[in-house]
VOROKOL-873354 format. One record per residue: residue in three letters; x, y, z of N, C-alpha, C, O in turn. Coordinates in steps of 0.05 Angstrom, whole numbers, plus 5000, padded with zeros to 4 digits. Atoms other than C-alpha are relative to their C-alpha. Example, Ala and Ser with C-alpha at 12.3 -4.5 7.8 and 13.67 -1.06 7.14 Angstrom:
<nodes>
ALA501849765000524649105156501850245000503950245013/SER498449764999527349795143498550225014499550445018/
</nodes>
This chain:
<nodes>
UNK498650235010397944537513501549865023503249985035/UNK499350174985399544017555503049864994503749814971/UNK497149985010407143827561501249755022500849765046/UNK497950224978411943157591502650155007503650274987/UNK497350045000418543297621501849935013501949965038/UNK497350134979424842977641500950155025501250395021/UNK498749844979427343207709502649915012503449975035/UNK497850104986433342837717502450224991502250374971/UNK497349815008440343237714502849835006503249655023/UNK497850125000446843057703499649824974497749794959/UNK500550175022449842537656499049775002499649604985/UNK500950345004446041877675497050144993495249974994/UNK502649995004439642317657500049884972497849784969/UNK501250125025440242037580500349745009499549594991/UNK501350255008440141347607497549965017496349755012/UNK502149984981434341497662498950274999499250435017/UNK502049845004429341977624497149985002495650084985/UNK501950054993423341737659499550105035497949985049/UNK501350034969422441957731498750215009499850305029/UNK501349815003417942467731498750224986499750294966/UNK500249934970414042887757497249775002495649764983/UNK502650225001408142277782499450115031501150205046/UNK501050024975403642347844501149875017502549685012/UNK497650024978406642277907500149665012498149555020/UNK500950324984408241517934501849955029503950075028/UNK498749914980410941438002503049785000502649544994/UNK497950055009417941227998499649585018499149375005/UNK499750184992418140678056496749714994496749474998/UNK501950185009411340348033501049934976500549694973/UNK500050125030413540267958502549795008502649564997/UNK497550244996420439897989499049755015499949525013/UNK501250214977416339528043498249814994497949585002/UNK503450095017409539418001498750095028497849885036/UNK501050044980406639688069497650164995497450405000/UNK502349905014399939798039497750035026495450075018/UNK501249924989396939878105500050405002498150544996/UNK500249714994398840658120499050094968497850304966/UNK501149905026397040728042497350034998495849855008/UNK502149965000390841058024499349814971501149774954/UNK500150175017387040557976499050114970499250024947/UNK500849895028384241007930502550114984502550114959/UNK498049885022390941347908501449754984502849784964/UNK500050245017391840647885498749804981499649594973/UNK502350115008385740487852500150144968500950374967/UNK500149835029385140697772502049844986502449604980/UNK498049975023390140737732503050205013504750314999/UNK497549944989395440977793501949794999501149564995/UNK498650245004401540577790499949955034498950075053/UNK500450154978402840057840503150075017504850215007/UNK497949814992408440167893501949854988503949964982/UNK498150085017411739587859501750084979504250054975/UNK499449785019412439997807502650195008504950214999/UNK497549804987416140487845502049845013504449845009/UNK496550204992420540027879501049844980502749714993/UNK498050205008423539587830500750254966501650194944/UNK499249945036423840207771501450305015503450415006/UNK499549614972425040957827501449875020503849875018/UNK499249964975426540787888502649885010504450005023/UNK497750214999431340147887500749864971500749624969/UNK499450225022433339977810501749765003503949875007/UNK497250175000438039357813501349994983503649894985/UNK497249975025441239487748499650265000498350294979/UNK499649785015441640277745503050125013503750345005/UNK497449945004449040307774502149844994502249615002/UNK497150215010455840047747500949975017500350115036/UNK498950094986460039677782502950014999504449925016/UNK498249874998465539967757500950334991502550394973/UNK500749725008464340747758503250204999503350424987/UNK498249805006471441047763502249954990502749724996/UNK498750025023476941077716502249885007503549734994/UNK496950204994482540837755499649725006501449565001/UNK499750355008480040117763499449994973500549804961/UNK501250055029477040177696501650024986501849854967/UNK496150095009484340337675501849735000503249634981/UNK498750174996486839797712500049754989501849584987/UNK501750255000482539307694499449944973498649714968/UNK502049945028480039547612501549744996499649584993/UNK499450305015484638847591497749784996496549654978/UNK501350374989481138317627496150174986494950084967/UNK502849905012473338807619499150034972496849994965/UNK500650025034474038907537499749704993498049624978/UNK498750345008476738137533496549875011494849744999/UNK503650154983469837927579497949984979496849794970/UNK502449955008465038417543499449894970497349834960/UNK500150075024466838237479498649664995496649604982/UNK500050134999467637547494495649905008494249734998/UNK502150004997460637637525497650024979495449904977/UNK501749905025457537947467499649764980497349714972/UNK501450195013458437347425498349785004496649674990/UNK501950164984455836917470496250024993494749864983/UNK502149814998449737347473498749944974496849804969/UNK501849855027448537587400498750194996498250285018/UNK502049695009444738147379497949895022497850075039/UNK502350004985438637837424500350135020498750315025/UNK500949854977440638047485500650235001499650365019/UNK500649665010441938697463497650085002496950225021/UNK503049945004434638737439499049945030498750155043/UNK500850124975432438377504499750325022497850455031/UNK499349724982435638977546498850274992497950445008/UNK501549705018433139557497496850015010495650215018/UNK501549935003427039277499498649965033496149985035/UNK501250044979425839147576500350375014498750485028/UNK499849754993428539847588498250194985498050414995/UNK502449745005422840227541497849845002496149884985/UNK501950024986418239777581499450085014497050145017/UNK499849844975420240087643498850274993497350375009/UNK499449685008420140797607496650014999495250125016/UNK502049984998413540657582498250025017497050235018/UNK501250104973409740357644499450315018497250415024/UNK499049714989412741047677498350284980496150364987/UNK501349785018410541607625497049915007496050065024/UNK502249954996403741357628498450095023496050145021/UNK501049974973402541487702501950375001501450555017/UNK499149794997406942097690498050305002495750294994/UNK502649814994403042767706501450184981503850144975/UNK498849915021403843297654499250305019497750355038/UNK500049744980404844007676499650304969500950364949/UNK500249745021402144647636500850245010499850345031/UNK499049814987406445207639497950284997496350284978/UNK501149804998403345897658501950225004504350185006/UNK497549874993406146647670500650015026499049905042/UNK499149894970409546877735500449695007499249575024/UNK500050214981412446237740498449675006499549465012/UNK501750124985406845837757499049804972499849824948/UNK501150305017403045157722498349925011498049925035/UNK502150114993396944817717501349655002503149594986/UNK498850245000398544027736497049704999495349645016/UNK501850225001394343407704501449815007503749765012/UNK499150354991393742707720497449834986495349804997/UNK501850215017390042227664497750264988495350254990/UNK502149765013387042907629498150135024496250275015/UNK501249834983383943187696502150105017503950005031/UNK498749754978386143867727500549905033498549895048/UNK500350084968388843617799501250305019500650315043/UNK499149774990392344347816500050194980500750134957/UNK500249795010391345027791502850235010503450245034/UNK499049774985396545637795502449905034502649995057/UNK498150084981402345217832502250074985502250174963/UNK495949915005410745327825500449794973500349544973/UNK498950165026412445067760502849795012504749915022/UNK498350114995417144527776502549984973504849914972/UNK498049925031420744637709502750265009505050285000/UNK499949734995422345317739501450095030502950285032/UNK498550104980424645147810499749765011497749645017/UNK498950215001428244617822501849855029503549965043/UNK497850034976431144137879502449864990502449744969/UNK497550145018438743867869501749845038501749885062/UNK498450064971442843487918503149984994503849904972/UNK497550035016450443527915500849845023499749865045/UNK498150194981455642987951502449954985503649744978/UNK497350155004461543117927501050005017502649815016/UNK498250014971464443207991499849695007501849555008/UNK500050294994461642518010501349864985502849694994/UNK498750235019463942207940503349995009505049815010/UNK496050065009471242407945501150035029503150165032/UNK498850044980472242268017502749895007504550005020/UNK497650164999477141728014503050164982505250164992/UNK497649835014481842167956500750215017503150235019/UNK499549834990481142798000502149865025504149985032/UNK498550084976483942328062502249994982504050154987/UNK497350005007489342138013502350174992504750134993/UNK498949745009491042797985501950085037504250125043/UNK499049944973492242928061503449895009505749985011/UNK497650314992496442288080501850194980503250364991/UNK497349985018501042468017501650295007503950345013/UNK498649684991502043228031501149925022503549895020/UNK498050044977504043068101501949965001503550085015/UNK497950204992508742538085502250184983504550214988/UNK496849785018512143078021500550245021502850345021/UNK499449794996511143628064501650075029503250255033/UNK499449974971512343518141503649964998504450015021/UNK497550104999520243328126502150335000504150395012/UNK499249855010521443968097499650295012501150485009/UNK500149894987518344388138500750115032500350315045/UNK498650044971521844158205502350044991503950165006/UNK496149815005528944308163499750184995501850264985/UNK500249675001526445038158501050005032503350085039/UNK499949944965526545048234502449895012503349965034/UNK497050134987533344578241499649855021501049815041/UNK500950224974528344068279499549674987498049514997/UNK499850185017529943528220500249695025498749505030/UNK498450304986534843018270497550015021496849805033/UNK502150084970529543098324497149824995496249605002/UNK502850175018523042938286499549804982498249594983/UNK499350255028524342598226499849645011498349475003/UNK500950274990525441958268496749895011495549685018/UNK503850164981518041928294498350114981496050144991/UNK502149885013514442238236499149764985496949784974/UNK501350255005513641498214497349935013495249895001/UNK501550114978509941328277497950165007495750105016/UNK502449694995506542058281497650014974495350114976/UNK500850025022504241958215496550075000495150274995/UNK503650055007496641638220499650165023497850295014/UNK501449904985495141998285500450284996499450405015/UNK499949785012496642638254498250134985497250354991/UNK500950025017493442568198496249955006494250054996/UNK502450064984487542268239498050215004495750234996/UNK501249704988486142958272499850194980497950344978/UNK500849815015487343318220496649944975495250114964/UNK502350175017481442878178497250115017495150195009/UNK502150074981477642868240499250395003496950455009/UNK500049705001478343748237497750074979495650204980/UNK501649915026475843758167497449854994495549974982/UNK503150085009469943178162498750045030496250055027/UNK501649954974467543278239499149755009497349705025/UNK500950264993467642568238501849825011503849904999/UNK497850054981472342128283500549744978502549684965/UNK499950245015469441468247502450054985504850004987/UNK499149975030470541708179502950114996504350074976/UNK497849934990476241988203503049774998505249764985/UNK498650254995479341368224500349804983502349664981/UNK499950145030477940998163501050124978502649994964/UNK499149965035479141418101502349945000502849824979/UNK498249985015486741418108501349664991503049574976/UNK498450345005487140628116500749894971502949824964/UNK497949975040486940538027502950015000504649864993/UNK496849815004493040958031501649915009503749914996/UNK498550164979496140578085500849684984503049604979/UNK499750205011495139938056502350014971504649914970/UNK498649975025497340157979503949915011505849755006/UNK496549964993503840378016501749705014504149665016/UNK498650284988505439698047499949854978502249804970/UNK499850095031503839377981502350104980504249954972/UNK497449865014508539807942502849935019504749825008/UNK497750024978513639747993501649735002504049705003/UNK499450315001513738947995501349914967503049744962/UNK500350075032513538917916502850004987503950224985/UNK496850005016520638737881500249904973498849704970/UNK499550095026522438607811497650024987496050184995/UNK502250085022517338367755498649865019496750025022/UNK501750134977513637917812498550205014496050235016/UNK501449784972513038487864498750174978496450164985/UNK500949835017510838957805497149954995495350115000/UNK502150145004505538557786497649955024495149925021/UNK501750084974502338427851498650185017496850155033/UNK499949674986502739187869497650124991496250275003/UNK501049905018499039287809496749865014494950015023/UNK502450154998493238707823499050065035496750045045/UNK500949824969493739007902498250134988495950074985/UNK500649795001492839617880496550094991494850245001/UNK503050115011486239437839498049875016495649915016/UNK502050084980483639057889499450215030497450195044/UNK500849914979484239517942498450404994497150565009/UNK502249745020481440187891496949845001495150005003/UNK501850145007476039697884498949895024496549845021/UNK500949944966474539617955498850285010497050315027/UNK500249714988474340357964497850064987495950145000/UNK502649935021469340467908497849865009495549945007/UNK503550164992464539897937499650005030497749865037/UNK501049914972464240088013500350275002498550375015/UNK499749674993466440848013499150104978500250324979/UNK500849725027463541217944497649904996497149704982/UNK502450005004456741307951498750084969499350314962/UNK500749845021452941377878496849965001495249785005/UNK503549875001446041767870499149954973500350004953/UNK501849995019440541617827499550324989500050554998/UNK500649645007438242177784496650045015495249845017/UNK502749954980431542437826497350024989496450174972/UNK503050075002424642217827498750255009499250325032/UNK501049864998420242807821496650015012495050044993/UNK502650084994413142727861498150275006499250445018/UNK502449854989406743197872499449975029499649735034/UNK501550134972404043167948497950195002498350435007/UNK502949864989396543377956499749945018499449705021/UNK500949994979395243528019498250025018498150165038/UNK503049844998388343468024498849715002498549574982/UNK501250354987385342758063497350004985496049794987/UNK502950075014378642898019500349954975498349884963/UNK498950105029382042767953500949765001502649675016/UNK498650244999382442127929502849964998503749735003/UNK496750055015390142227907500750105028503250095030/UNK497750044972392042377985501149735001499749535000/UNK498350274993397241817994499349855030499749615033/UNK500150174975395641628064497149895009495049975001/UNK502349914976391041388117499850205020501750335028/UNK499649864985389041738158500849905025500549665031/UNK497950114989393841798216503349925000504849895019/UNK497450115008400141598178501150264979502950254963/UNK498449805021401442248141501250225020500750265044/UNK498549714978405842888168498250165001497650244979/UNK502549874990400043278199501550315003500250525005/UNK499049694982405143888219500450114960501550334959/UNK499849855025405144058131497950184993495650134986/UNK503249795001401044658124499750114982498050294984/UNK500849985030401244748050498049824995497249625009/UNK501150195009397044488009501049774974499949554970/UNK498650115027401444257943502750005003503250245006/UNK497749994998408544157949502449704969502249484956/UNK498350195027414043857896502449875017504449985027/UNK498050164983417743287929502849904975502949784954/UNK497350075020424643237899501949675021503249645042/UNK498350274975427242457921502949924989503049854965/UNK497250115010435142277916500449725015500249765039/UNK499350184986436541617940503249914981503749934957/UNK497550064991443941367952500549814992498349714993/UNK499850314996446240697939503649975011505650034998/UNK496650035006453240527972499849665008499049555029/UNK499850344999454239727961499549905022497549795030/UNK500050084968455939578027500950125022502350325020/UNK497449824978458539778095500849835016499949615023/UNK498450254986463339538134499849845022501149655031/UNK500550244977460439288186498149744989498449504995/UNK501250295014455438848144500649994967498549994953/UNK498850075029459438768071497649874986497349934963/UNK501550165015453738298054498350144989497450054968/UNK502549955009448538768044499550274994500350435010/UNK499749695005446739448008498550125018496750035032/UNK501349804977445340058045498950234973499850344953/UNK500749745019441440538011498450235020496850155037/UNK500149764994440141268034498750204980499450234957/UNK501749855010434941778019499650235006498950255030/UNK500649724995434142538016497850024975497749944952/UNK502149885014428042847997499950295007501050345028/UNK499949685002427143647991496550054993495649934974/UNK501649954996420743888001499650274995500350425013/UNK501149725000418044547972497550084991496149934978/UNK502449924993412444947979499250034969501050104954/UNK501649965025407244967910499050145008498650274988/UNK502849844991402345387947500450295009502650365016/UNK500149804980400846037977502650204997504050224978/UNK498549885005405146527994502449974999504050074983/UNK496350054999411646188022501049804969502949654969/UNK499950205024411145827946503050134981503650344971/UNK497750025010417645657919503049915021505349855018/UNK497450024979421045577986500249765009498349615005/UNK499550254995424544958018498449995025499450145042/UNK500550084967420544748084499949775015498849755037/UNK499350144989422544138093502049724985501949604963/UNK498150245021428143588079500149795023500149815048/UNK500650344987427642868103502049874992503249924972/UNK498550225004431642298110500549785015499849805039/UNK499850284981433041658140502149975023504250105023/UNK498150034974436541488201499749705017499649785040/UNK500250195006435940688212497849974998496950015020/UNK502049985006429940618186498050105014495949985019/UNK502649874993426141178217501150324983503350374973/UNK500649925024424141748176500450275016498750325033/UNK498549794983428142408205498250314981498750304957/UNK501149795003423943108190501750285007501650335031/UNK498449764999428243778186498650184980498150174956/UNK500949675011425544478178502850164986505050204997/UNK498549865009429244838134501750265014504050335008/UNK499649844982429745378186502349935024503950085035/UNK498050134973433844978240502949944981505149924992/UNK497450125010439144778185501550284977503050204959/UNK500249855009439845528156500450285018498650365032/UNK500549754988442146188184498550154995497050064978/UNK502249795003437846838188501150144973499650234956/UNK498449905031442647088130499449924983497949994964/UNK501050225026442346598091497050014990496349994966/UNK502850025004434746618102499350274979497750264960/UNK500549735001434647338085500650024969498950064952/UNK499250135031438747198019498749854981498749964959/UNK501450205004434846657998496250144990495150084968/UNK502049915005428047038003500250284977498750364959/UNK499649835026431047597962500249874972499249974952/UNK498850215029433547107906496849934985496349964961/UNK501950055009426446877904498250254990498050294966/UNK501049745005422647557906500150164975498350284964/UNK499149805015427147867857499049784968498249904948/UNK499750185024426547157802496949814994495649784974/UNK502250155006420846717822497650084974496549894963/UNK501549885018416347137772500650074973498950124956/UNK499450015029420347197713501149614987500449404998/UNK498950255005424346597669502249945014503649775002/UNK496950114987430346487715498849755007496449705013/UNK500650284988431145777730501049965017503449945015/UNK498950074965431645637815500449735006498749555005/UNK498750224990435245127836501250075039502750225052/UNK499450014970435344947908501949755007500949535005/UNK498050094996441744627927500849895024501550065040/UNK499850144963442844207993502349834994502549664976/UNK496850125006450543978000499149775027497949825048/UNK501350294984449143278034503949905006505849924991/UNK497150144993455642938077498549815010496249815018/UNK500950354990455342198094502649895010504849904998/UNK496450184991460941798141499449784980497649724964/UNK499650275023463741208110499649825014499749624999/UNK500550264991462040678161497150035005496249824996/UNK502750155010454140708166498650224976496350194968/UNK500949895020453341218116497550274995496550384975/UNK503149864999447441658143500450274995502250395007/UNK500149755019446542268107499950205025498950135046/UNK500449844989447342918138500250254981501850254963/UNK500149715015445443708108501950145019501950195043/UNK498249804985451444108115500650294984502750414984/UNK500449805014448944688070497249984980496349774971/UNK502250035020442744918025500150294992499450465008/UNK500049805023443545467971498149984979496949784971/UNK502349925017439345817922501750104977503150294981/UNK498850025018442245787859498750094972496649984970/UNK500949885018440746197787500449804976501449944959/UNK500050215022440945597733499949755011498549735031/UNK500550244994441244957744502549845022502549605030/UNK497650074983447544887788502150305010502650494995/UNK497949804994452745347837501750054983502149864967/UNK497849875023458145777793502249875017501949835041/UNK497749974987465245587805500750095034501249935052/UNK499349854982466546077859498249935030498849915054/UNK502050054969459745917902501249635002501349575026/UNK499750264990461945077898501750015016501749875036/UNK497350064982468645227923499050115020499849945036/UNK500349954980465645597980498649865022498949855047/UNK502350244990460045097994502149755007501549585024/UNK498750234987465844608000502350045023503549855033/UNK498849924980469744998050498550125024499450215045/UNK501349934977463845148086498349685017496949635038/UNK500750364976462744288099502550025014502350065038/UNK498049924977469844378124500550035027501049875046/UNK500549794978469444918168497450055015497350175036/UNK502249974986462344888183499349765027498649535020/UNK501150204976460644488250496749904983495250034969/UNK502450095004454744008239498250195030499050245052/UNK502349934989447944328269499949715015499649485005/UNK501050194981447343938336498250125015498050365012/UNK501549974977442143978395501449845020503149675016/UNK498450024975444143878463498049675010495849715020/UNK501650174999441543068469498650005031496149995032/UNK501349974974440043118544496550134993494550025000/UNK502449945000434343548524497749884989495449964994/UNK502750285005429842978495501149865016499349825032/UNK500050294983432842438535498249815012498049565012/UNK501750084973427842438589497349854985496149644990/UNK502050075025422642428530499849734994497849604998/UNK499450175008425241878504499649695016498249485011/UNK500350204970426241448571498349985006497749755009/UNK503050034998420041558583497949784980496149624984/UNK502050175016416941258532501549734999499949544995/UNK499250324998421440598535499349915018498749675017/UNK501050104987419340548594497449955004496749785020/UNK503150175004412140458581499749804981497549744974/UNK499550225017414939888533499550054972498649874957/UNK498650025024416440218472501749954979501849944954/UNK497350155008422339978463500850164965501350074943/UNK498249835034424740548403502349874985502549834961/UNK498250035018430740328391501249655000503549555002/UNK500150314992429639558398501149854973501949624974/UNK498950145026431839408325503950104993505350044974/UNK496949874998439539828347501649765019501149765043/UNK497750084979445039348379499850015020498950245023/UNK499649854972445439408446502550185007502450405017/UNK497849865004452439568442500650254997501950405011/UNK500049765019451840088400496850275007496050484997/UNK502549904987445440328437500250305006499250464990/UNK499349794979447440918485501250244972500250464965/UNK499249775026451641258423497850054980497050284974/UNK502749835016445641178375498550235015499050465006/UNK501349894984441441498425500750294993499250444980/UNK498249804993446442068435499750104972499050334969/UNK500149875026446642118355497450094994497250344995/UNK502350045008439342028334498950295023497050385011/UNK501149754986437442708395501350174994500650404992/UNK498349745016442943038367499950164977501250364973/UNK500449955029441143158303497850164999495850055008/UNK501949914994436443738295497449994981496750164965/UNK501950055022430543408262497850145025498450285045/UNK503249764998423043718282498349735011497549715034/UNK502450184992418443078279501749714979503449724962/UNK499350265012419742308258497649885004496049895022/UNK502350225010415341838226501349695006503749715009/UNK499650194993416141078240503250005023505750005019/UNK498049934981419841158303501549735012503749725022/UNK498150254989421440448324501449984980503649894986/UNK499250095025423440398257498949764983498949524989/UNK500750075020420640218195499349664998497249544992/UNK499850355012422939438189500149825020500849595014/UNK500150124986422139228255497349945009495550115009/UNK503050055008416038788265497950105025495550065027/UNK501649854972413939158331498950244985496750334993/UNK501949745001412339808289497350004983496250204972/UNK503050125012406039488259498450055025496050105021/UNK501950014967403039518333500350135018502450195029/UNK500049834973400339928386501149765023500849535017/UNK498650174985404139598451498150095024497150315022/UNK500449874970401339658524500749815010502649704998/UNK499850294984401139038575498449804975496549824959/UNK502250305010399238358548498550014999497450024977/UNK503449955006392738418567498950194975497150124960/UNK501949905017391538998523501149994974500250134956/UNK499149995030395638818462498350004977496649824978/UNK502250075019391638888397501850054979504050154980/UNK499150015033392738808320500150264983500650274959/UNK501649735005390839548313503250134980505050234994/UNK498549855017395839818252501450215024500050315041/UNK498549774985401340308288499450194979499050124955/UNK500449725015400441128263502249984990503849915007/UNK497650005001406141168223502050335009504450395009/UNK498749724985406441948254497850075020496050245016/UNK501350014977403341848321500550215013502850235020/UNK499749734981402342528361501849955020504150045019/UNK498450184980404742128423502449985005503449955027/UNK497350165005411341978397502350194998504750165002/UNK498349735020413842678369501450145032500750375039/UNK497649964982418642758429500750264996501650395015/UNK497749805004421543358394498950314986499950544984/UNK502049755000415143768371500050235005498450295023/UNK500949685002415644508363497549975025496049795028/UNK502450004977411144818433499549785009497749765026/
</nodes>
């Protein structure tokens, strides 16, 4: 018996019970339409189109609120009931219907391209697509599961303020234990933010993010401070709103619930996604269950105008023996497409842990959940893995979250020493590749320094994605040609294992 099911988690899965599990589409072609690296047959039939995936998966424009947390939504329920209402008559029952019914268009459209998965024992499932068998005896995705957590990222800006405030109750009181009140007290004004700074900069490992979260806090307090009578009260209040409301639309990243994909790995099947050339050649499974989260945070502060969205994908094995395990998690980095082995971002413990968890469960009903704690700064937002746990239901217990969030803390980000690509790198600009030709100049030398630091494995679209040079092989003038760029060129992989 053949079976649909939802894979979204959390509470926005009852309003987004469509995203999986469908054959694999490649993330930056469905945003791009870049239907060259696409193979044409996995588009031919009755596959959906990538349009499809971008305007319903990848990028919805209506699937988040714009006012998601309770304290503007406090502030604000007057004037938002008074609107919606006011709105509603406007409206009428139509656009009610209108909305109902454009959203179980979407739903529909989706289910039919959806692949249906038949469970088996030990775990394992047969997986169709339009009533034909496309995999035999792979990891039930029902059964293990990928999850991404960010609360650390979401509640950045409150954790800075939790900070700020303890300081300011606590530092007063702790210098009159010591009888160093008259000495300090006068400069703990002035000590304040650079205090506070380091201590931020201790706990996220980030100088930026550092430097930004406590400003909110800062501001509020000058607001309150200025505010007198029924006038100042009022103003404190409509501050205060406006500047919660600032914080929510450049600093609090919110995640879609995750698009569930198949990847056959097999260039003689029509349902391989690529050309050849443009796919990750170093995947040596043959079936794998791509779990995709993408990010949305409104804006950032250096360009307000325009959304940034951010993508983690989780990669686990369907096949063979290492089947059930993570081997690889991806993500973006300005639009080039960052590759990490599970291995480089994972102790030998952990590893060791991890393969027992599976060993002892993969074969009965426990449900595995693979858990990757994702941090993001607040000024360009780029995702970083600062943990991945193996989890017995569908989420960490109590006791393992709190640890997972004292181990983003305390844990140093996994760096590499950038010197050791450099030369790599230089090299190749200097035969007029110009990599990072779509980065600032400004801001050049530090990307650089970030983007080698980071211990990814292999990158796909390495000039990056949206710049119109990575359509083309480059040499001299003379030999320029029209010739489609690989979007994972041997050539390029600077950072290649051997």
């Amino acid at each position: 018996m053949s079976k649909h099911d939802s894979f979204g988690t959390g509470q926005e899965t009852s309003d987004r019970d469509f995203d999986g599990p469908f054959l694999f589409c490649d993330y930056w072609a469905s945003v791009l339409n870049l239907l060259d690296i696409v193979n044409p047959g996995a588009l031919d039939g009755s596959e959906p189109s990538l349009e499809l995936f971008r305007k319903i998966l990848n990028r919805p424009a209506a699937a988040l609120p714009k006012f998601g947390y309770f304290i503007v939504a406090s502030l604000m329920k007057p004037v938002t009931v008074t609107f919606r209402g006011l709105l509603r008559l406007a409206r009428g029952r139509r656009g009610a219907t209108r909305a109902a019914y454009n959203r179980d268009t979407m739903r529909n459209l989706l289910l039919q391209h959806a692949l249906k998965i038949e469970p088996k024992q030990a775990g394992l499932a047969d997986v169709y697509s339009d009533g034909e068998c496309v995999a035999t005896d792979v990891v039930n995705p029902l059964r293990v599961r990928g999850s991404s957590s960010m609360f650390f990222a979401r509640y950045k800006v409150f954790l800075a303020s939790l900070v700020a405030l303890g300081y300011g109750a606590l530092i007063g009181p702790v210098f009159s234990l010591f009888g160093a009140e008259s000495v300090i007290v006068p400069y703990l004004g002035v000590l304040s933010y650079p205090i506070v700074l380091l201590i931020l900069w201790f706990m996220f490992d980030d100088l930026l993010t550092a430097a930004v979260a406590p400003l909110p806090l800062i501001a509020l307090r000058m607001i309150v401070r200025v505010g007198q009578g029924f006038e100042g009260f009022v103003i404190a209040m409509v501050g205060t709103a406006c500047i919660l409301y600032l914080v929510e639309w450049f600093f609090i990243p919110r995640s879609l619930p995750p698009a569930v994909y198949f990847y056959i790995n097999d260039d003689k099947d029509r349902r391989f996604p690529y050309k050849k050339g443009h796919e990750p050649y170093w995947l040596e499974g043959k079936y794998y269950w791509v779990w995709r989260y993408v990010t949305l945070a409104p804006a950032e502060l250096i360009k307000f105008w325009e959304k940034d969205w951010e993508r983690l994908e989780i990669w686990i094995r369907a096949d063979g023996e290492p089947r059930g395990r993570i081997e690889w998690l991806v993500t973006d980095w300005h639009y080039r497409e960052l590759w990490y082995r599970y291995e480089d971002l994972t102790r030998k413990r952990a590893r060791a842990v991890h393969d027992m968890a599976l060993k002892r469960h993969l074969a009965t009903d426990q449900l595995l959940t693979w858990v990757v704690e994702i941090d993001m700064d607040l000024v360009f937002h780029s995702p970083g893995v600062k943990g991945i746990y193996l989890a017995l239901g569908k989420r960490l217990s109590f006791g393992r979250r709190v640890v997972s969030i004292l181990s983003v803390i305390f844990r140093k980000r996994a760096i590499e020493d950038p010197e050791k690509h450099k030369r790599s790198l230089e090299l190749l600009e200097i035969q007029g590749s110009e990599f990072l030709a779509d980065v600032p100049e400004h801001f050049r030398i530090t990307a650089i320094r970030r983007l080698l630091g980071l211990p990814w494995s292999y990158w796909r679209f390495p000039r990056g994605v949206k710049s119109r040079q990575s359509f083309f092989v480059y040499g001299s003038s003379g030999t320029r040609t029209t010739e489609a760029e690989l979007a994972s060129d041997r050539k390029f992989q600077i950072k290649e294992p051997g």
